[in-house]
C-alpha positions in Angstrom: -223.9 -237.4 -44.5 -226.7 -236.0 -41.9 -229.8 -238.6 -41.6 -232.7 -236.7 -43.0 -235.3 -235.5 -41.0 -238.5 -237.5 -40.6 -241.4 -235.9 -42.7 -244.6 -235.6 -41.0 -248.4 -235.3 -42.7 -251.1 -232.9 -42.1 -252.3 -233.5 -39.0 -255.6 -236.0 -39.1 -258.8 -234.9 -38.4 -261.1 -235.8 -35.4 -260.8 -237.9 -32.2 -258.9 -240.8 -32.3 -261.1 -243.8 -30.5 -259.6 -247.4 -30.6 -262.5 -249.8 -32.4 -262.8 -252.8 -30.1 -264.3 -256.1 -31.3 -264.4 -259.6 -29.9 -262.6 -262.1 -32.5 -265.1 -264.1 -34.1 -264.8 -267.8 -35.4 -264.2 -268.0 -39.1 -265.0 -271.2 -41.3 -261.9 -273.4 -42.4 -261.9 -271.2 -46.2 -262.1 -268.0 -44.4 -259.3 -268.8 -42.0 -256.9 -270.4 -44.8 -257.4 -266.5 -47.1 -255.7 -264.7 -43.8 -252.8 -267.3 -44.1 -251.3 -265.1 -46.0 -251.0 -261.6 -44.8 -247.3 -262.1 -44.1 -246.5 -262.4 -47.5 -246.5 -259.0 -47.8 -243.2 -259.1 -45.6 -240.3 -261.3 -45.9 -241.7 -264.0 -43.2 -245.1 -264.9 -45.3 -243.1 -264.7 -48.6 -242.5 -268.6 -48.1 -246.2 -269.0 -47.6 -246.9 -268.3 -50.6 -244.1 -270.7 -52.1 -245.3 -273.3 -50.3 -249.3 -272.9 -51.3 -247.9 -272.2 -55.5 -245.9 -275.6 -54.8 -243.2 -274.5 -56.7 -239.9 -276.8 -57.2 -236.9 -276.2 -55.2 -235.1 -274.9 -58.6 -238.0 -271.7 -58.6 -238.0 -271.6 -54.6 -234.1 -270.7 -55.1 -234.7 -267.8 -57.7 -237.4 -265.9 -56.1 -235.0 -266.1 -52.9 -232.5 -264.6 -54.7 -235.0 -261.6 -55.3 -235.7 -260.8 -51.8 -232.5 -258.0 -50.5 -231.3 -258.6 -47.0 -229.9 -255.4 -45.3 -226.6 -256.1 -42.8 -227.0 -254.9 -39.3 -230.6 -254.9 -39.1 -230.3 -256.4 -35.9 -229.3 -254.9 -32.4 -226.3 -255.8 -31.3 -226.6 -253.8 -27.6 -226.4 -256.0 -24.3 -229.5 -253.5 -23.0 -231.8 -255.6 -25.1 -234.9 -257.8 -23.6 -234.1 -261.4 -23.3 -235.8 -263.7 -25.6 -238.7 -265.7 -23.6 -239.0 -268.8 -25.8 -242.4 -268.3 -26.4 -243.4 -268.2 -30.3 -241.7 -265.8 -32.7 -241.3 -261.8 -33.3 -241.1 -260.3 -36.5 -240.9 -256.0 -36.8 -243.0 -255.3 -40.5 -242.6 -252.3 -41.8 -244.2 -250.1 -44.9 -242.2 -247.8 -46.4 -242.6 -245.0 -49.2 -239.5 -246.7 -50.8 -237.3 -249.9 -51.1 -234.6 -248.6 -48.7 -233.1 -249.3 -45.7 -230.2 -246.3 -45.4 -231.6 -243.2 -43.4 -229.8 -240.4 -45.6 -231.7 -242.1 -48.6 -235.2 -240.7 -47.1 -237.3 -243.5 -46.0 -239.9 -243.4 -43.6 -241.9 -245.6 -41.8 -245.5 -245.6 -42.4 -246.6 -248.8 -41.0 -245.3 -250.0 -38.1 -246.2 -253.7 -37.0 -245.1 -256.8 -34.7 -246.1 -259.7 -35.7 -246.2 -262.5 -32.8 -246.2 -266.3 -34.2 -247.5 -267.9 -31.6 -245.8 -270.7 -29.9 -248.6 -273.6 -30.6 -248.3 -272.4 -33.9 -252.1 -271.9 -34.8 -251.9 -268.5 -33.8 -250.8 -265.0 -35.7 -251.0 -261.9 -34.2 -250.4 -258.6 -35.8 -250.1 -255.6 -33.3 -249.8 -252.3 -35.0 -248.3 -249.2 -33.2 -249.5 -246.2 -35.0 -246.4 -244.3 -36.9 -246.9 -241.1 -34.9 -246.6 -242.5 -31.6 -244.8 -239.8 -29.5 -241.8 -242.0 -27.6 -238.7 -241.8 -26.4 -236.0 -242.8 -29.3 -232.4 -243.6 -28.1 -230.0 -241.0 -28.6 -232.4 -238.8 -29.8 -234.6 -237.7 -27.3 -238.5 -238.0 -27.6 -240.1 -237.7 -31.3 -242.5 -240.1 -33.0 -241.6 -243.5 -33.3 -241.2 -243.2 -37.4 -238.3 -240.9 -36.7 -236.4 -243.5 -35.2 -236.0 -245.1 -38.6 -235.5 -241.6 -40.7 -232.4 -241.3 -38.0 -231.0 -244.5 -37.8 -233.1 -247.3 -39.9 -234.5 -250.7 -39.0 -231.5 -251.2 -36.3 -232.5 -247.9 -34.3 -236.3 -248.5 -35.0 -236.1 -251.9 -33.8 -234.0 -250.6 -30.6 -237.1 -248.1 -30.1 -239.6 -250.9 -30.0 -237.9 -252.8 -27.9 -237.6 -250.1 -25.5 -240.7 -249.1 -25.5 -242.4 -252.7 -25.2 -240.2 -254.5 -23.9 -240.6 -257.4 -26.6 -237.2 -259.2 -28.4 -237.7 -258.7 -32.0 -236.2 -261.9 -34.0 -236.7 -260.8 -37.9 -237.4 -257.9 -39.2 -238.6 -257.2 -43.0 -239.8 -254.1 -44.5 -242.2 -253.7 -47.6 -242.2 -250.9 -50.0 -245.7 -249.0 -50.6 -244.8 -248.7 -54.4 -244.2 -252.7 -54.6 -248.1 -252.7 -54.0 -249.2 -251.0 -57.3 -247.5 -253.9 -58.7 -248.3 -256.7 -56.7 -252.3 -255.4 -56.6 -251.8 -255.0 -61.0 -250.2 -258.7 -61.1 -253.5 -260.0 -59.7 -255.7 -258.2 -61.9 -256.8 -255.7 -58.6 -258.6 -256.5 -55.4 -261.5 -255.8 -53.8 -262.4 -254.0 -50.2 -265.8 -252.5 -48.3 -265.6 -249.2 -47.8 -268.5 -248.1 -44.6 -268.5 -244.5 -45.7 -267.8 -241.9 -48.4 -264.5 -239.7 -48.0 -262.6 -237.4 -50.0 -258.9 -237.6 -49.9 -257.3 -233.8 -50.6 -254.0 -234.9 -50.7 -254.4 -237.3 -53.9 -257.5 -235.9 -54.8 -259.7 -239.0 -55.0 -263.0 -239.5 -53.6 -264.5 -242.8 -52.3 -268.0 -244.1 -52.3 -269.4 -246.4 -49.4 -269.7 -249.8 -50.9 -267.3 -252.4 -52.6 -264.8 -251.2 -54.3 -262.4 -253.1 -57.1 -259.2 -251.1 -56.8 -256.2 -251.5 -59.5 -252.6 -250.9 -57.8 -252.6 -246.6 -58.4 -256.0 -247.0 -56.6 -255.0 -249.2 -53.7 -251.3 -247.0 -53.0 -254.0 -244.0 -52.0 -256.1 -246.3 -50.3 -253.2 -247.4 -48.1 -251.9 -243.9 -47.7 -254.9 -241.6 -46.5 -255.4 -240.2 -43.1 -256.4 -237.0 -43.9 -260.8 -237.1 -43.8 -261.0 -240.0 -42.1 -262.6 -239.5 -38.7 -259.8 -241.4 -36.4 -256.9 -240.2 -38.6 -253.9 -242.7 -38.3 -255.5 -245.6 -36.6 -258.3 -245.7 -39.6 -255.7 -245.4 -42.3 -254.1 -248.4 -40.3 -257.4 -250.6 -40.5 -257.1 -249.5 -44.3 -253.4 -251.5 -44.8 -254.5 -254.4 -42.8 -257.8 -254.3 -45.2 -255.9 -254.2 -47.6 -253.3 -256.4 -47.3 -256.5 -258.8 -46.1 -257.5 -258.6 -49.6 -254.3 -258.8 -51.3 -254.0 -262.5 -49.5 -257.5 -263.6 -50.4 -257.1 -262.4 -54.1 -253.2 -264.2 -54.2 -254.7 -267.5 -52.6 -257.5 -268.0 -55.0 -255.6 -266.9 -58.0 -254.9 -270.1 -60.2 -253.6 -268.4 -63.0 -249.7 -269.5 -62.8 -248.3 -266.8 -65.1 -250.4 -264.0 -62.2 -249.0 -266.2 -59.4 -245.4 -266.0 -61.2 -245.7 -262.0 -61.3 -247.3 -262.0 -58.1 -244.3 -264.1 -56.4 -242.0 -261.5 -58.3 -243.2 -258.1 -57.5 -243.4 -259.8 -54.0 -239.5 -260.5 -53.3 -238.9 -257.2 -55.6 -240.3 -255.2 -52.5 -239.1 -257.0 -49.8 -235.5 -256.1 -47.3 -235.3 -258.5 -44.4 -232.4 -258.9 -42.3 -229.3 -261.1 -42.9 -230.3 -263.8 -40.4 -233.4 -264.3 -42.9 -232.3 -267.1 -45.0 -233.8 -269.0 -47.8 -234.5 -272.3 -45.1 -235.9 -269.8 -42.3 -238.1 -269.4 -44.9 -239.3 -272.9 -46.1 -239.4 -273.5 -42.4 -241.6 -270.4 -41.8 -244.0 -271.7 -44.2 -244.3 -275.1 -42.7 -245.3 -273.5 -39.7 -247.9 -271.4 -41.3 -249.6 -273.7 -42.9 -251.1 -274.7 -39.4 -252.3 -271.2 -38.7 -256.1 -271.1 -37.9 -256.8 -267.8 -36.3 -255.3 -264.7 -37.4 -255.9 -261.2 -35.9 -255.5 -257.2 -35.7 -254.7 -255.8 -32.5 -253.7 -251.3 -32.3 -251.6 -250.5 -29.4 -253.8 -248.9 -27.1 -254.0 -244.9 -27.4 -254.6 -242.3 -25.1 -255.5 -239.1 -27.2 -253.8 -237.1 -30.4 -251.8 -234.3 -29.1 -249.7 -231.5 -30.0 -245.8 -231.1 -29.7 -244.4 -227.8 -31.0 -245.9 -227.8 -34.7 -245.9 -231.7 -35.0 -249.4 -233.9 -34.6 -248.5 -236.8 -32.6 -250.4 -239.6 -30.7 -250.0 -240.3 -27.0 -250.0 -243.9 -26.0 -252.3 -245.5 -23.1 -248.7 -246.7 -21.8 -251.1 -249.0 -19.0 -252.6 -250.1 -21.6 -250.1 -250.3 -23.9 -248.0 -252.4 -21.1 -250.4 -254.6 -20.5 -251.1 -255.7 -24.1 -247.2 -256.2 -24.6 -246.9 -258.2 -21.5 -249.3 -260.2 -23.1 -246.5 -260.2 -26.3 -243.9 -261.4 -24.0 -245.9 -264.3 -22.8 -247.8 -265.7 -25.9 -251.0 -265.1 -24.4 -252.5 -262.2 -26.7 -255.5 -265.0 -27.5 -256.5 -263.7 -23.4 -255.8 -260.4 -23.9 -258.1 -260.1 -26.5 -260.9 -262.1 -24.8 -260.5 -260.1 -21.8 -259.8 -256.6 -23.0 -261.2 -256.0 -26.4 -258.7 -254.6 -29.2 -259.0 -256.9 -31.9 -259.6 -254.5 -35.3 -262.4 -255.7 -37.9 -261.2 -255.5 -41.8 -263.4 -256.7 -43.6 -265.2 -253.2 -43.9 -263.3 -250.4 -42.9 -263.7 -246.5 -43.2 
């Protein structure tokens, strides 16, 4: 069977231009509600075990929820070496729980997410979908076509290519799973700076705060056409999102919402094999310590053309530089010295 093609959107109106803001220090409740952003992929899925408290007996059954995928991994000798310093995992969002090219799924958020070696640290670096790149064995296309032809083992091969940064775990989160999650908290709230209209699902939003049910928040995550920086405002839109979906899940007390929270969780989630049920409990020790939490966009050049495709070029200086920074646990100075990190808390 042939690997279907990737599927690419209307291109995105305007001139992409990176936001850069400095990281700002966040009071102790503040920093515990970014805890848990990962638990919107495999890794932070024992996060939110461990803040429910659950018994072992209940930690055991929603494990048994979450599906692994075989072969997630690389396996080539070409790949970096590991440096020892903190933890890799490649997130994904996908239009669908799936993990087998021919089945269709694509790609539509693309993130590393660097645990930091001190372990106080969490770093989320996004690289936007339609990154133009070089994929192996398939000459140069955007970087979500790597998984369309090959899934989360020729994706991952991609990323490390192009960044030079060992991925450890990878997990992957279906879009749909958040209509479910967002409904099992009774919705969440985000700032919206100004109003847009969204053509493709016909739905217009109004500057302000806005309390969106789990329909609502699956356009909210998927828009790009409208908004003035196209795919790297629709990516400040999922971190938003999930920002919100973590604050809403960590002050929910309600144990039946937490129970179908938990549920619709490990019901969207595929991590790889190597991902096991004490990675997990171990994972959540560690995050527990987390104090700072932030969102950095691989650096872009410009939006570009390549035969009828829209595509993004990368600032590869740039873009070296901030992964060098992956490689040696030091994103904190990148950040403090280049700019990069992307505010949530209001977004387009």
């Amino acid at each position: 069977m042939q690997p279907t093609p990737p599927q690419h959107d209307t291109p995105a109106q305007g001139t992409l231009q990176p936001d850069a803001t400095g990281v700002k220090g966040r009071s102790p409740r503040e920093r515990r509600r970014r805890r848990i952003l990962l638990g919107v992929g495999g890794a932070a899925l024992a996060l939110v075990l461990t803040v429910v408290g659950g018994a072992y007996a209940l930690q055991r059954s929603y494990n048994g929820q979450v599906e692994r995928v075989e072969g997630a991994l690389p396996t080539a000798g070409d790949r970096p070496a590991g440096t020892g310093h903190g933890e890799n995992w490649m997130l994904i969002g996908s239009d669908r729980r799936a993990d087998i090219p021919s089945m269709g799924a694509r790609a539509d958020a693309l993130m590393i997410v660097h645990l930091a070696e001190s372990g106080d640290r969490v770093s989320v670096v996004a690289i936007p979908r339609d990154s133009w790149v070089p994929i192996p064995g398939h000459g140069t296309d955007k970087i979500n076509a790597a998984f369309s032809y090959g899934g989360p083992r020729l994706l991952i091969r991609t990323v490390e290519q192009l960044t030079g940064v060992r991925i450890d775990h990878y997990a992957a989160l279906d879009f749909g799973g958040f209509v479910e999650m967002t409904d099992a908290l009774g919705g969440v709230t985000v700032t919206i700076t100004e109003d847009t209209y969204d053509p493709k699902h016909e739905r217009s939003w109004q500057a302000g705060t806005q309390h969106l049910d789990g329909v609502q928040a699956l356009d909210f995550v998927r828009q790009r056409v409208n908004l003035p920086n196209g795919d790297l405002d629709r990516i400040k839109r999922q971190q938003a999102f999930l920002e919100a979906l973590a604050g809403k899940a960590l002050d929910t007390r309600n144990p039946i919402k937490i129970d179908r929270f938990i549920r619709a969780v490990t019901g969207s989630v595929t991590v790889d094999e190597t991902v096991t049920a004490a990675t997990l409990r171990k994972l959540a020790t560690r995050l527990l310590d987390v104090s700072l939490l932030e969102y950095v966009t691989t650096p872009v050049d410009r939006p570009a053309a390549r035969g009828k495709q829209s595509v993004i070029l990368l600032d590869h200086a740039g873009a070296a530089t901030l992964f060098e920074a992956v490689r040696e646990d030091r994103i904190g100075q990148y950040v403090s010295n280049h700019g990069g990190a992307n505010t949530v808390d209001a977004v387009r």
